[in-house]
N, CA, C and O atoms as a GROMACS GRO file, in nm:
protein
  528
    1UNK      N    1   1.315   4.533   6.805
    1UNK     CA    2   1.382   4.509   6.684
    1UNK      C    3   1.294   4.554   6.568
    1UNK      O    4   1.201   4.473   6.569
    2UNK      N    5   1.276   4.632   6.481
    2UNK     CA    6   1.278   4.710   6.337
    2UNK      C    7   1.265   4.634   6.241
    2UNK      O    8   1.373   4.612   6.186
    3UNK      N    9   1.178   4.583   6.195
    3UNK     CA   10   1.198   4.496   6.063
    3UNK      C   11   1.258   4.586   5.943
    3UNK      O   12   1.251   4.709   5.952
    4UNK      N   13   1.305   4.538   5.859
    4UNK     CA   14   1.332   4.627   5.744
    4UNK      C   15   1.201   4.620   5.643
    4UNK      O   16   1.127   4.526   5.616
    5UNK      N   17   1.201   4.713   5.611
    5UNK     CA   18   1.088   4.639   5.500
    5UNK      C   19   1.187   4.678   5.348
    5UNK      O   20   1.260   4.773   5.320
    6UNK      N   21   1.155   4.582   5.290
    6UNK     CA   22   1.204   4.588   5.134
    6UNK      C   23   1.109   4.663   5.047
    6UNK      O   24   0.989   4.644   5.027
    7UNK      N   25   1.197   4.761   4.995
    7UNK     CA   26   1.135   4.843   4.892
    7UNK      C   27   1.134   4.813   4.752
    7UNK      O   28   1.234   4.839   4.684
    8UNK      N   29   1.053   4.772   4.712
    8UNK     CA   30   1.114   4.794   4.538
    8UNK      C   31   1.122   4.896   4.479
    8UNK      O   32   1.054   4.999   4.474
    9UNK      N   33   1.224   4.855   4.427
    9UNK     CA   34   1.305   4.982   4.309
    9UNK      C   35   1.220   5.002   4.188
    9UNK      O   36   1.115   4.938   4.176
   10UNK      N   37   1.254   5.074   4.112
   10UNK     CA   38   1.143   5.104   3.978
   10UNK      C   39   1.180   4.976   3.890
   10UNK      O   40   1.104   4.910   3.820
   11UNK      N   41   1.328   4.958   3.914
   11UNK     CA   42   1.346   4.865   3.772
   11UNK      C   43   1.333   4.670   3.819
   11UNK      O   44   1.343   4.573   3.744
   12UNK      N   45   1.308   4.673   3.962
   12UNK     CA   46   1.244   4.531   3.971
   12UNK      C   47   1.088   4.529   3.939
   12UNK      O   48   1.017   4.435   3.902
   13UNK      N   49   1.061   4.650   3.961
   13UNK     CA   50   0.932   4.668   3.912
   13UNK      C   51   0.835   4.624   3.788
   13UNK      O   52   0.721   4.584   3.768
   14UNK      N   53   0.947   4.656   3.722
   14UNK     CA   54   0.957   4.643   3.538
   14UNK      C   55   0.970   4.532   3.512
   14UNK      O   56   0.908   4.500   3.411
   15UNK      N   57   1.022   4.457   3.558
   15UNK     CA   58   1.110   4.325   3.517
   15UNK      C   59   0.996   4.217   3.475
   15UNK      O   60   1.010   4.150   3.372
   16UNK      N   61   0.909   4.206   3.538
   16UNK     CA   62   0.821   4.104   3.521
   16UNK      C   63   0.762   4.164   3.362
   16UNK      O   64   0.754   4.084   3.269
   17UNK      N   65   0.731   4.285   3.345
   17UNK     CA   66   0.664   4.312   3.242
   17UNK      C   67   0.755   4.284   3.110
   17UNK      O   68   0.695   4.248   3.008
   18UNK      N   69   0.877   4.296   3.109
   18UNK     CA   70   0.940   4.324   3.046
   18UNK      C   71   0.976   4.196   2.982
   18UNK      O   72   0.995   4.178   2.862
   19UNK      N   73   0.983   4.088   3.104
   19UNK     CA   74   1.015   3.925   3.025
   19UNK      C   75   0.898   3.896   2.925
   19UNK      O   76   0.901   3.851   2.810
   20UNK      N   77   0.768   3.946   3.028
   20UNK     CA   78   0.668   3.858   2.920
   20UNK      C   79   0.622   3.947   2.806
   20UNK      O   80   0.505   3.915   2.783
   21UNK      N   81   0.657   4.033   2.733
   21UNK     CA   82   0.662   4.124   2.640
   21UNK      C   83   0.787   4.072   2.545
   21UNK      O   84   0.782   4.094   2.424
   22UNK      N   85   0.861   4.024   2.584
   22UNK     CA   86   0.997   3.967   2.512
   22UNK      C   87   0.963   3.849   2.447
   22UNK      O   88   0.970   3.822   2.327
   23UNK      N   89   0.911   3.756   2.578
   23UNK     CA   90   0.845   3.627   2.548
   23UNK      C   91   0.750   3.619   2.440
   23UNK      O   92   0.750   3.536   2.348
   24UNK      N   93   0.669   3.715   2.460
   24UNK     CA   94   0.539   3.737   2.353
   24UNK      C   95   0.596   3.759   2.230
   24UNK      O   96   0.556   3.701   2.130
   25UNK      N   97   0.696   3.845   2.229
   25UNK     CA   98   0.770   3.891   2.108
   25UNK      C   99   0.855   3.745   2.036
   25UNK      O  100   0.828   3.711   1.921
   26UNK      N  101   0.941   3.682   2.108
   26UNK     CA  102   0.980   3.555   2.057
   26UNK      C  103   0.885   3.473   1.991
   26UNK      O  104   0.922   3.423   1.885
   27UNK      N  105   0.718   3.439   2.050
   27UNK     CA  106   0.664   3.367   2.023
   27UNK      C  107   0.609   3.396   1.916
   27UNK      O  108   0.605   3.302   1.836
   28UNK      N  109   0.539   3.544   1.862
   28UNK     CA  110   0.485   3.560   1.792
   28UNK      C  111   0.621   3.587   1.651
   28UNK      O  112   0.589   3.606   1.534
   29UNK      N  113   0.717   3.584   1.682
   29UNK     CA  114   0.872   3.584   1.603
   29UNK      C  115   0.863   3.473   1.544
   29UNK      O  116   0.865   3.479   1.422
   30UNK      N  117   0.848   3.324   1.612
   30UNK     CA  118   0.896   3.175   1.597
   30UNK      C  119   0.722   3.165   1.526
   30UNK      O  120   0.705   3.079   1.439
   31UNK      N  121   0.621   3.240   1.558
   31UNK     CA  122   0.481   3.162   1.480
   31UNK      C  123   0.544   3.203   1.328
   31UNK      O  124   0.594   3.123   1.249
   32UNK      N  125   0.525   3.383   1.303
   32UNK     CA  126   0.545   3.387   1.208
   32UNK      C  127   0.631   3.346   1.068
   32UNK      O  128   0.611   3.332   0.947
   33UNK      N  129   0.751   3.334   1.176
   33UNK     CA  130   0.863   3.248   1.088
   33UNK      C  131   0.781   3.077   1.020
   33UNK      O  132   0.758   3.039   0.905
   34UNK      N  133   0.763   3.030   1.124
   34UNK     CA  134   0.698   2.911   1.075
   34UNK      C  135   0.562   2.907   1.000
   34UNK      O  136   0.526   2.797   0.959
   35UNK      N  137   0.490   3.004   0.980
   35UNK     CA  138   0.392   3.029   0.873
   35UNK      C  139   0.462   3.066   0.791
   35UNK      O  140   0.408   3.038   0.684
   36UNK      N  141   0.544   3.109   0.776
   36UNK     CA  142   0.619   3.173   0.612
   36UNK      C  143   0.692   3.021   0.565
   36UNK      O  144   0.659   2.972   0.457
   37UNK      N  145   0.746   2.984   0.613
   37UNK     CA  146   0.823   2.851   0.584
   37UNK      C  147   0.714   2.764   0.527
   37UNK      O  148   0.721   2.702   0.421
   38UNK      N  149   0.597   2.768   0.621
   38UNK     CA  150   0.454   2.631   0.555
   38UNK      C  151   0.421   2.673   0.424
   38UNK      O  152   0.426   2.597   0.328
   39UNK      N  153   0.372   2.846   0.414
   39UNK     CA  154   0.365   2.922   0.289
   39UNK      C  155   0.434   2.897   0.166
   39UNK      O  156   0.392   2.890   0.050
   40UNK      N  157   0.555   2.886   0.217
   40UNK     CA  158   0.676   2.921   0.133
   40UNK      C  159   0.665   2.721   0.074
   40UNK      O  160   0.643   2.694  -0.044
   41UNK      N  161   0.679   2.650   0.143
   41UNK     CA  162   0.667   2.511   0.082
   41UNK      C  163   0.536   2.499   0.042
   41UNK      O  164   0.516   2.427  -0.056
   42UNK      N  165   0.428   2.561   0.103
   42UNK     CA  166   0.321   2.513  -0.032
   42UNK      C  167   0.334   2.547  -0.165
   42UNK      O  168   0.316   2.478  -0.264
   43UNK      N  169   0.374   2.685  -0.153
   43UNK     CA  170   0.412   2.734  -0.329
   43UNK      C  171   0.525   2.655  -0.377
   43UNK      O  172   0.525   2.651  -0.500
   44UNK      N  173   0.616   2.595  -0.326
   44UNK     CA  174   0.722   2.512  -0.359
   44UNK      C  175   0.666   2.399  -0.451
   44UNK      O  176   0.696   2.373  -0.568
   45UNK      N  177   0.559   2.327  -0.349
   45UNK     CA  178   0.537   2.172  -0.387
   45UNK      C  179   0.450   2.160  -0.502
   45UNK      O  180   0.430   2.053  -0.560
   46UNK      N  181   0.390   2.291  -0.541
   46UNK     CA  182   0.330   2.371  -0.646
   46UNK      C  183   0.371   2.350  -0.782
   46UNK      O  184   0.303   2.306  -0.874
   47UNK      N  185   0.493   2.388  -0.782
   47UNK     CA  186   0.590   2.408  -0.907
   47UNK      C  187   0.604   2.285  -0.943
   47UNK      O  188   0.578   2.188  -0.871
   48UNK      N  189   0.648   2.280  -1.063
   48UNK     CA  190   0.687   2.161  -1.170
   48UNK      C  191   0.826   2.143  -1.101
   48UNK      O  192   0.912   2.231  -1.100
   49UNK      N  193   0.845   1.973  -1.023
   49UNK     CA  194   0.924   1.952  -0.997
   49UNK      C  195   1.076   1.906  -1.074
   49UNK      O  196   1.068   1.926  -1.195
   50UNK      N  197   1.174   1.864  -1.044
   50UNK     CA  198   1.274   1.854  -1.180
   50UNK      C  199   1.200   1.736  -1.238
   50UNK      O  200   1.090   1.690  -1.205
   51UNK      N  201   1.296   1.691  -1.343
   51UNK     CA  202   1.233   1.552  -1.444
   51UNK      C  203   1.251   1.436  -1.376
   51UNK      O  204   1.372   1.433  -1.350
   52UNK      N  205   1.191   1.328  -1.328
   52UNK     CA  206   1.233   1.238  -1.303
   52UNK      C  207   1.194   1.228  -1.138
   52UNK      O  208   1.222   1.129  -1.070
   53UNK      N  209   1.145   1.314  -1.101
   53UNK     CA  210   1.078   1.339  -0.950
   53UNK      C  211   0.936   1.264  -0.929
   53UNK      O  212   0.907   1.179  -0.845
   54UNK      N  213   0.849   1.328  -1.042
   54UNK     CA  214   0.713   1.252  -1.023
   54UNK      C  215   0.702   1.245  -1.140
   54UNK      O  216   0.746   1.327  -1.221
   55UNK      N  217   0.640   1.142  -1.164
   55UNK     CA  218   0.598   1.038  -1.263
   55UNK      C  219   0.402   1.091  -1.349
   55UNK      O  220   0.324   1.036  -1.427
   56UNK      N  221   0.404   1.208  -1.283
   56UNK     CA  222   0.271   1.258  -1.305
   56UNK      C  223   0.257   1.357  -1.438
   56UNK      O  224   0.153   1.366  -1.503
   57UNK      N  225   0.368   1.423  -1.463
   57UNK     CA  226   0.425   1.520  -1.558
   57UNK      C  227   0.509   1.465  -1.710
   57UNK      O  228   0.562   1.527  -1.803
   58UNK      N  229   0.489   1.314  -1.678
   58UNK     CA  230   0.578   1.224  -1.745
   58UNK      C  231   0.458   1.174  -1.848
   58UNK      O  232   0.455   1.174  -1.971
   59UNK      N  233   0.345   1.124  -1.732
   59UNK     CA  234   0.222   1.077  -1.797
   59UNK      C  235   0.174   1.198  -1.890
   59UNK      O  236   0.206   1.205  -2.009
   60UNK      N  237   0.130   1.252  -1.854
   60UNK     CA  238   0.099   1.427  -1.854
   60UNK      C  239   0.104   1.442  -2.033
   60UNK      O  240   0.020   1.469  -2.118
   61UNK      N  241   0.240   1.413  -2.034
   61UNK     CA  242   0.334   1.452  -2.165
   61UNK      C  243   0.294   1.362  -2.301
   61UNK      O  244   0.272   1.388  -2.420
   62UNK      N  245   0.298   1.236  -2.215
   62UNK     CA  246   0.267   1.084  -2.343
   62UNK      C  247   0.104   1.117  -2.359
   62UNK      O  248   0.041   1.091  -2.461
   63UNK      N  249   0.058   1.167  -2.264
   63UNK     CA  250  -0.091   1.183  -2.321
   63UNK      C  251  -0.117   1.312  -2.433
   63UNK      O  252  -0.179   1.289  -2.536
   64UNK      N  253  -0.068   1.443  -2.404
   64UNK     CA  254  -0.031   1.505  -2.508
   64UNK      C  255  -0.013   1.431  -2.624
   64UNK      O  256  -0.094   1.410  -2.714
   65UNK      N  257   0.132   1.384  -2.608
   65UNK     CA  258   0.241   1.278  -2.727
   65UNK      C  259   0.147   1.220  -2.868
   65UNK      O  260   0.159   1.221  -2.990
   66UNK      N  261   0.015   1.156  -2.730
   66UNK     CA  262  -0.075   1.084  -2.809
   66UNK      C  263  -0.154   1.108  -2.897
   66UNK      O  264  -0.169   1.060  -3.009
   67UNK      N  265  -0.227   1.218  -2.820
   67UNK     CA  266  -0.321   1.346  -2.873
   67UNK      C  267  -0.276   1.406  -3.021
   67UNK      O  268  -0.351   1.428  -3.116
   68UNK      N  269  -0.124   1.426  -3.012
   68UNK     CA  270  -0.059   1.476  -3.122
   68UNK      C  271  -0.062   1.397  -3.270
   68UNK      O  272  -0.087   1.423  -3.388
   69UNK      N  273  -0.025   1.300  -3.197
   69UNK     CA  274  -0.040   1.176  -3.327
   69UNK      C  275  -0.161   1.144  -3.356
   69UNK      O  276  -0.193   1.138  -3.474
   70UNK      N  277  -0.255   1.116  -3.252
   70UNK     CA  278  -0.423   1.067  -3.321
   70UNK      C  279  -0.436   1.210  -3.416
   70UNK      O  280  -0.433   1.209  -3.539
   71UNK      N  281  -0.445   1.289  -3.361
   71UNK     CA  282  -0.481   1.408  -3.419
   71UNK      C  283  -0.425   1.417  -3.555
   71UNK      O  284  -0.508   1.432  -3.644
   72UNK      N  285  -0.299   1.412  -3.590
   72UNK     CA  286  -0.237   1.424  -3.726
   72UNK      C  287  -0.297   1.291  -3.806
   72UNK      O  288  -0.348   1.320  -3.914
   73UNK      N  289  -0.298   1.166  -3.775
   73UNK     CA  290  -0.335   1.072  -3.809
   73UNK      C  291  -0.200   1.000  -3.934
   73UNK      O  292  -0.215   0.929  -4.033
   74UNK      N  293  -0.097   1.048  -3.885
   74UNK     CA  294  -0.018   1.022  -4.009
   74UNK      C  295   0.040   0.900  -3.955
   74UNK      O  296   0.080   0.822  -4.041
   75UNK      N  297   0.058   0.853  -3.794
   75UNK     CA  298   0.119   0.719  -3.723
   75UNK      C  299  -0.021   0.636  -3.766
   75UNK      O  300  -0.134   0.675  -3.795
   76UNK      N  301   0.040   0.504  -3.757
   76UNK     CA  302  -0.012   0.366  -3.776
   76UNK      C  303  -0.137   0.337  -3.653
   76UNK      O  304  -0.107   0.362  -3.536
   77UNK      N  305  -0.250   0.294  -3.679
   77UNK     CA  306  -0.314   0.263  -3.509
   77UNK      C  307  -0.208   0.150  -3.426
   77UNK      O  308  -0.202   0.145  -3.303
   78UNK      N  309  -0.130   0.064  -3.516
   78UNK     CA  310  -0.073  -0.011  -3.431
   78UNK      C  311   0.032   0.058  -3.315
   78UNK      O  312   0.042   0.033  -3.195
   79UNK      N  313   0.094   0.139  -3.387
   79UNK     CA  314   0.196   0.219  -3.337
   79UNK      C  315   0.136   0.314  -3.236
   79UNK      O  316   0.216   0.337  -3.146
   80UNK      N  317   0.018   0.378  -3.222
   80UNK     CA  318  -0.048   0.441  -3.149
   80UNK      C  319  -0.152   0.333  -2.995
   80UNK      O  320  -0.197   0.375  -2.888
   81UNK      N  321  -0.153   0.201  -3.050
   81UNK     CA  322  -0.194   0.109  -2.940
   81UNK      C  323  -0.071   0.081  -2.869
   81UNK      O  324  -0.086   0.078  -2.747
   82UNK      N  325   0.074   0.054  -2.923
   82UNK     CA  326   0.184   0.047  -2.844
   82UNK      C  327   0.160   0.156  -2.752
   82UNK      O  328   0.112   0.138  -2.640
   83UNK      N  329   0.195   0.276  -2.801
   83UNK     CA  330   0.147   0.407  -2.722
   83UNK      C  331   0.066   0.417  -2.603
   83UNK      O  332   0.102   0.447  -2.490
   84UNK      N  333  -0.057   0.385  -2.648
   84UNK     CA  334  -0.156   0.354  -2.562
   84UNK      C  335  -0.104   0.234  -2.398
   84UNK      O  336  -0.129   0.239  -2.277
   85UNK      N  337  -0.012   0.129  -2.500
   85UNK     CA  338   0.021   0.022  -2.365
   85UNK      C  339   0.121   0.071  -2.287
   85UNK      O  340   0.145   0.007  -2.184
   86UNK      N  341   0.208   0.204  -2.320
   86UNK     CA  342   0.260   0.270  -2.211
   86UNK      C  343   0.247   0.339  -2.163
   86UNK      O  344   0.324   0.400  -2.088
   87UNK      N  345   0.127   0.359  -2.194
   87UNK     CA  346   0.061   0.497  -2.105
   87UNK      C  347  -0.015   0.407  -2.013
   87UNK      O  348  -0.029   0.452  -1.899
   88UNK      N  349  -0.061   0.304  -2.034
   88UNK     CA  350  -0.164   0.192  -1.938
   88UNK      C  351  -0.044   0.198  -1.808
   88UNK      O  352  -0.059   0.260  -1.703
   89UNK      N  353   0.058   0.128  -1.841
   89UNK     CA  354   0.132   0.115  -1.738
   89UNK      C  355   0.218   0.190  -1.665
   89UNK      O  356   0.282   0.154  -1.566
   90UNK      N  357   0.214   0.376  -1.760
   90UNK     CA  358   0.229   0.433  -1.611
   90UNK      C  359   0.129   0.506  -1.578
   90UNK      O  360   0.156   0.615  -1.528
   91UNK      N  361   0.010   0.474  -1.592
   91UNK     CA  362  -0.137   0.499  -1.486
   91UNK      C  363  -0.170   0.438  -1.366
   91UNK      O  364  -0.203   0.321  -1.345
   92UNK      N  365  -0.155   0.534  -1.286
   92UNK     CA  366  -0.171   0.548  -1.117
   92UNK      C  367  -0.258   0.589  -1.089
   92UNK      O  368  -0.251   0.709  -1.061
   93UNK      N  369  -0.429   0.504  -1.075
   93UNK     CA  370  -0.535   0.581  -1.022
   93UNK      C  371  -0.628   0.572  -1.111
   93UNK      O  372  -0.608   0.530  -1.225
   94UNK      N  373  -0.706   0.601  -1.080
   94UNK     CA  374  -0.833   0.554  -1.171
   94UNK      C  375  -0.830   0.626  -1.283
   94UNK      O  376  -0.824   0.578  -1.396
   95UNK      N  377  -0.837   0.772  -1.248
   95UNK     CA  378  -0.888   0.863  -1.378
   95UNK      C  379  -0.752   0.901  -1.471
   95UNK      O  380  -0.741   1.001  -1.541
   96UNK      N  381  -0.670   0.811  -1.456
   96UNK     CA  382  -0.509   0.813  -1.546
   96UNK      C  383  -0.602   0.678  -1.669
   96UNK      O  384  -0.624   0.690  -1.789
   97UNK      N  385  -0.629   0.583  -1.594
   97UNK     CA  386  -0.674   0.441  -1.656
   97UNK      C  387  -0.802   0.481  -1.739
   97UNK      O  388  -0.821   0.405  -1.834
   98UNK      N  389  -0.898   0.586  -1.724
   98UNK     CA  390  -1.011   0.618  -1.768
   98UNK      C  391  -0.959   0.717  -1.926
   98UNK      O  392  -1.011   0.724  -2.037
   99UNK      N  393  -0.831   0.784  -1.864
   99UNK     CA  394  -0.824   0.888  -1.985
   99UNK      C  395  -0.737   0.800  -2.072
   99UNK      O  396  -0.720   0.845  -2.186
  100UNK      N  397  -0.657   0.642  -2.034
  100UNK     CA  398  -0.640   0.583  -2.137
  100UNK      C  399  -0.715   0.522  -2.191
  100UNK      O  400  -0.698   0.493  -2.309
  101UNK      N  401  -0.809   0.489  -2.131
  101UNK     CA  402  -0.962   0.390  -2.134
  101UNK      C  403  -1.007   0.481  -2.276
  101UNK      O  404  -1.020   0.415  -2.378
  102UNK      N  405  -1.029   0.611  -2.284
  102UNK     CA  406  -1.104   0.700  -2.371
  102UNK      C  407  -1.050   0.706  -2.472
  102UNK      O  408  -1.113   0.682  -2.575
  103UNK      N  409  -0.875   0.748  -2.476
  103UNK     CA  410  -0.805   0.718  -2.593
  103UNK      C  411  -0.848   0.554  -2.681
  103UNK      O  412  -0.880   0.541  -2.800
  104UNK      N  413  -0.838   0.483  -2.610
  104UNK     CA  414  -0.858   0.338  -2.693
  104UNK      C  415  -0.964   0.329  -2.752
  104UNK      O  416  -0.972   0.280  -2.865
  105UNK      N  417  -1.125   0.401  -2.648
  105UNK     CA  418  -1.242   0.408  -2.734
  105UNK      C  419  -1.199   0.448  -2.870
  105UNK      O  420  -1.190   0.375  -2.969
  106UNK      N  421  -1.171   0.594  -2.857
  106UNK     CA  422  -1.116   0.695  -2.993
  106UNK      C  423  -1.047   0.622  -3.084
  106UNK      O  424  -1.060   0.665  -3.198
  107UNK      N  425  -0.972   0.517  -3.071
  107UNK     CA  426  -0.890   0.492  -3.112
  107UNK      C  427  -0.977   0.339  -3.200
  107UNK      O  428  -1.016   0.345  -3.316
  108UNK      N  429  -0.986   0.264  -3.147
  108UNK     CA  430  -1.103   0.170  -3.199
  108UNK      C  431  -1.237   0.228  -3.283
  108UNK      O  432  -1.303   0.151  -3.353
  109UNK      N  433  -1.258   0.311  -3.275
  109UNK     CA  434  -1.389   0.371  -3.369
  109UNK      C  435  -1.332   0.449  -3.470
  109UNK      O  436  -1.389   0.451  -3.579
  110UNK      N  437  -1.201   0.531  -3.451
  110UNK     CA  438  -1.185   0.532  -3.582
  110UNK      C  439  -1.054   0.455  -3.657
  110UNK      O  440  -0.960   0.512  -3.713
  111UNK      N  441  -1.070   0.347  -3.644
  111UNK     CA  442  -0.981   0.228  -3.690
  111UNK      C  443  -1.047   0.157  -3.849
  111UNK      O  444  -1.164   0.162  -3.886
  112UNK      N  445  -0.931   0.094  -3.924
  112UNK     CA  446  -1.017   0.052  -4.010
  112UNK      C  447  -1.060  -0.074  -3.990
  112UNK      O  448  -1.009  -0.144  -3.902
  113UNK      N  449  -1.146  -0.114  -4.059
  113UNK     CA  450  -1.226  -0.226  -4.025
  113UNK      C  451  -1.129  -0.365  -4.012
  113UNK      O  452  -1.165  -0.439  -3.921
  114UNK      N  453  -1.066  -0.389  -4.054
  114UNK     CA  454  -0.968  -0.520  -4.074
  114UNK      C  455  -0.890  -0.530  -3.880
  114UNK      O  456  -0.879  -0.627  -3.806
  115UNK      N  457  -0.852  -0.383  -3.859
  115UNK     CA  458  -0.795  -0.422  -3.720
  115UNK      C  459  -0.871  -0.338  -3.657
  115UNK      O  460  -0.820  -0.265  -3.572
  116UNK      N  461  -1.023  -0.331  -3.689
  116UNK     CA  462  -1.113  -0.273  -3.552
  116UNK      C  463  -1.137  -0.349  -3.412
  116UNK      O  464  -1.154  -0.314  -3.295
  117UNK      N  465  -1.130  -0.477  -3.487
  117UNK     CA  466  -1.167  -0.601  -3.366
  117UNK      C  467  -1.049  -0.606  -3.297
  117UNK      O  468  -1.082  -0.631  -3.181
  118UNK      N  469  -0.927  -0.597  -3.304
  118UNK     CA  470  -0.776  -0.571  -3.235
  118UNK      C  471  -0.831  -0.481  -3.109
  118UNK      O  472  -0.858  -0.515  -2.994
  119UNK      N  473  -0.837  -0.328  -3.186
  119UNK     CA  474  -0.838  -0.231  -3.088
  119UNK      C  475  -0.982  -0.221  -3.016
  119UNK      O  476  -0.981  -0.124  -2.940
  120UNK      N  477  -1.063  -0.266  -3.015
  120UNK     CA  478  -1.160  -0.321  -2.967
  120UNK      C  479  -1.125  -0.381  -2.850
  120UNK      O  480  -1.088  -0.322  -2.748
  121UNK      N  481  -1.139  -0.535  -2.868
  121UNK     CA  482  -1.097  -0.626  -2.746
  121UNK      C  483  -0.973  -0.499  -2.670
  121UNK      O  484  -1.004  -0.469  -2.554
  122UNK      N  485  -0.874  -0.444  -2.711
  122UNK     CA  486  -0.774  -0.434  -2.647
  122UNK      C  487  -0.882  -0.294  -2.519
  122UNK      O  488  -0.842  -0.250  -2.411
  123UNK      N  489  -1.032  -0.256  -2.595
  123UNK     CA  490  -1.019  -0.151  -2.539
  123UNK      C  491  -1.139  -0.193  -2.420
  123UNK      O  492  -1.177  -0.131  -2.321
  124UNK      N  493  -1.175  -0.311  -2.468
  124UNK     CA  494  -1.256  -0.420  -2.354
  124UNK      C  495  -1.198  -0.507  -2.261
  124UNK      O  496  -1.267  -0.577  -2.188
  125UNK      N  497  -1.044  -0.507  -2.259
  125UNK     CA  498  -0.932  -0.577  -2.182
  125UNK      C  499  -0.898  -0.443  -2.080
  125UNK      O  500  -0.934  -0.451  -1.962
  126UNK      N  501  -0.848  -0.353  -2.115
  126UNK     CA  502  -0.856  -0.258  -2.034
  126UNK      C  503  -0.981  -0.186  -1.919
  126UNK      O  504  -0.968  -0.134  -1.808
  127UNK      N  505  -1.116  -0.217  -2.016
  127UNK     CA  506  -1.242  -0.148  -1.891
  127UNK      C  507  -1.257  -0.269  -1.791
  127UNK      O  508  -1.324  -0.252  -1.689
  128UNK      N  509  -1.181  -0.420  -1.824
  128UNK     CA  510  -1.212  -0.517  -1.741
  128UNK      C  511  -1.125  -0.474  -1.648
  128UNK      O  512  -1.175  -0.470  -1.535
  129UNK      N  513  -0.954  -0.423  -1.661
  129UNK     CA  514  -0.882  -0.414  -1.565
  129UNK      C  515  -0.906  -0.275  -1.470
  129UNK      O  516  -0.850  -0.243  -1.366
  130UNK      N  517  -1.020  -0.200  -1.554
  130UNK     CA  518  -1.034  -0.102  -1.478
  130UNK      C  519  -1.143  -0.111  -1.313
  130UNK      O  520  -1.134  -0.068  -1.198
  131UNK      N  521  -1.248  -0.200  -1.401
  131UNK     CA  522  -1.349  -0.238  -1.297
  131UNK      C  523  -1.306  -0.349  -1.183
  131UNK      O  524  -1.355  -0.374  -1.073
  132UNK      N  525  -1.190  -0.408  -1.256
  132UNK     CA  526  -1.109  -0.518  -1.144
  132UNK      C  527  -1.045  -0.448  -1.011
  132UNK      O  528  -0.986  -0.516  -0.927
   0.00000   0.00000   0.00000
């Protein structure tokens, strides 16, 4: 009895090469896609988000706000310590509390003497809540 022997053809031949060349191709398809997408959301999370998203761009603004008014000097210090107490409370983090901390210094030294002691304490009530 004759065994047969099995021949391979050219194109079973191929076959093996051909999946994992495809495969390779998918994979390196699905990496790149997903590096462009990570890319693509880092520059996203980048951008100035709409209003009302983060609260960081909000602060951002009242500190400007503030800047504007000390600077002109034409608002009241009282009206500029209100200022100051809403910017205290939307400070998240230390160095939000430090750059209101600095305004109040500024703000107490050049005060006039009658309500220096006001903005004073108010600006020694704050370095207590900072070190707390």
């Amino acid at each position: 009895m004759a065994r047969s022997r099995k021949t391979r053809t050219p194109a079973a031949k191929g076959a093996p090469g051909r999946i994992l060349k495809s495969a390779c191709a998918l994979g390196l398809g699905a990496a790149l896609g997903i590096l462009g997408f990570l890319v693509l959301f880092t520059f996203m999370a980048d951008w100035n988000p709409p209003e009302g998203i983060q609260g960081g761009d909000d602060f951002s603004r009242l500190l400007a706000d503030f800047d504007r008014e000390f600077s002109a000097g034409g608002t009241a210090p009282e009206g500029l310590n209100r200022l100051l107490d809403r910017l205290e409370k939307r400070a998240a983090g230390v160095e939000p509390h430090l750059s209101v901390l600095k305004r109040r210094r500024n703000l107490a030294r050049g005060a006039p003497p009658e309500t220096a002691g006001a903005f004073k304490a108010a600006y020694l009530r704050g370095a207590e809540r900072i070190a707390a």
